[in-house]
N, C-alpha and C positions, 0 to 999 in steps of 0.2 A: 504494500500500500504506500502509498507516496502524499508524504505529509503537504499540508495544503501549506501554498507558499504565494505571497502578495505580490502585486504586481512589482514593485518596487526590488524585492528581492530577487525576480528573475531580471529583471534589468541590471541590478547590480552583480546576477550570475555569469551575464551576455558578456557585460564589459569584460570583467575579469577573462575572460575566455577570449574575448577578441584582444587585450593586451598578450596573454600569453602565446597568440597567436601567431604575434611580431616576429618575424626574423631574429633569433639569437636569443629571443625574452627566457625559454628556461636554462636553456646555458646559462647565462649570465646568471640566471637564480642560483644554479646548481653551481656552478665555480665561484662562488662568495659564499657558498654557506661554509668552508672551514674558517673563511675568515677574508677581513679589506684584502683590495688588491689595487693597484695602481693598473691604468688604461692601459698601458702595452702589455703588463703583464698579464692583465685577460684577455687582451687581442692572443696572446700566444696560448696561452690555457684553450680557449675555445675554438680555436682556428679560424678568425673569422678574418676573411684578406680584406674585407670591405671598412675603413676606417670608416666613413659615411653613414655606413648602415648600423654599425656598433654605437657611434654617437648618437643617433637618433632614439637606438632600442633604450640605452643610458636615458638620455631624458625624459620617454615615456616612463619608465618605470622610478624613476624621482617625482616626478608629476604625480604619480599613483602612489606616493607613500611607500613603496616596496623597496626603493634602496636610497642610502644618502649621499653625497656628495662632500668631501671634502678638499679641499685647497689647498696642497703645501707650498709651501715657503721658502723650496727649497731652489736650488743652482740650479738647473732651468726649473722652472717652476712644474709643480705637478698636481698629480689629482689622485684621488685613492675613494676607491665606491664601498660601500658597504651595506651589508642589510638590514634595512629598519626589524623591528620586533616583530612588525606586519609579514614583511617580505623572509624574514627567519621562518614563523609560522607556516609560511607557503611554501617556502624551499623543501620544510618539512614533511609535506604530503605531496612534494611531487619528486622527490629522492626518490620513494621505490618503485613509482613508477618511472624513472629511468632508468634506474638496477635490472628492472624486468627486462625494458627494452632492452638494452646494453647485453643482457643473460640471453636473452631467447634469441637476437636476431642470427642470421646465417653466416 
């Protein structure tokens, strides 16, 4: 039986599912859940050749609460992403569903 759920709720089901939908969006979940990482070093973690398309998935998902951004200080200047409480939370229920994938495919 499938609990009754408000219009509201499935629209904010839609979103969340059209965000992870994005080009790279669970990568990037899944490669910051041991922990921050600085923009190239997830470019390298993920494989993703597209600098473009990793910047863009990056802001959607700061937009959405799910990861933060911080700003170093450092000699050339840098950046290092990590996961809000929210985006922990999610990273957490879509871990084994990438275990699977990663386990089952050919």
């Amino acid at each position: 039986m499938v609990p009754e759920v408000t219009t509201e709720e499935w629209e904010y089901v839609h979103r969340l599912f059209t965000i992870l939908a994005k080009k790279w969006a669970v990568g990037v979940l899944i490669t910051l859940f041991p922990g921050n990482l600085r923009f190239a070093e997830m470019q390298r973690e993920i494989r993703c050749p597209n600098t473009k398309t990793l910047t863009m998935t990056l802001k959607t998902l700061e937009e959405e609460g799910l990861i933060n951004r911080e700003i170093l200080h450092t000699r050339p200047p840098g950046v290092r992403y990590g996961l809000t409480e929210s985006g922990r939370s999610l990273a957490n229920l879509l871990y084994p569903l990438w275990k699977w994938v990663s386990d089952t495919r050919e």
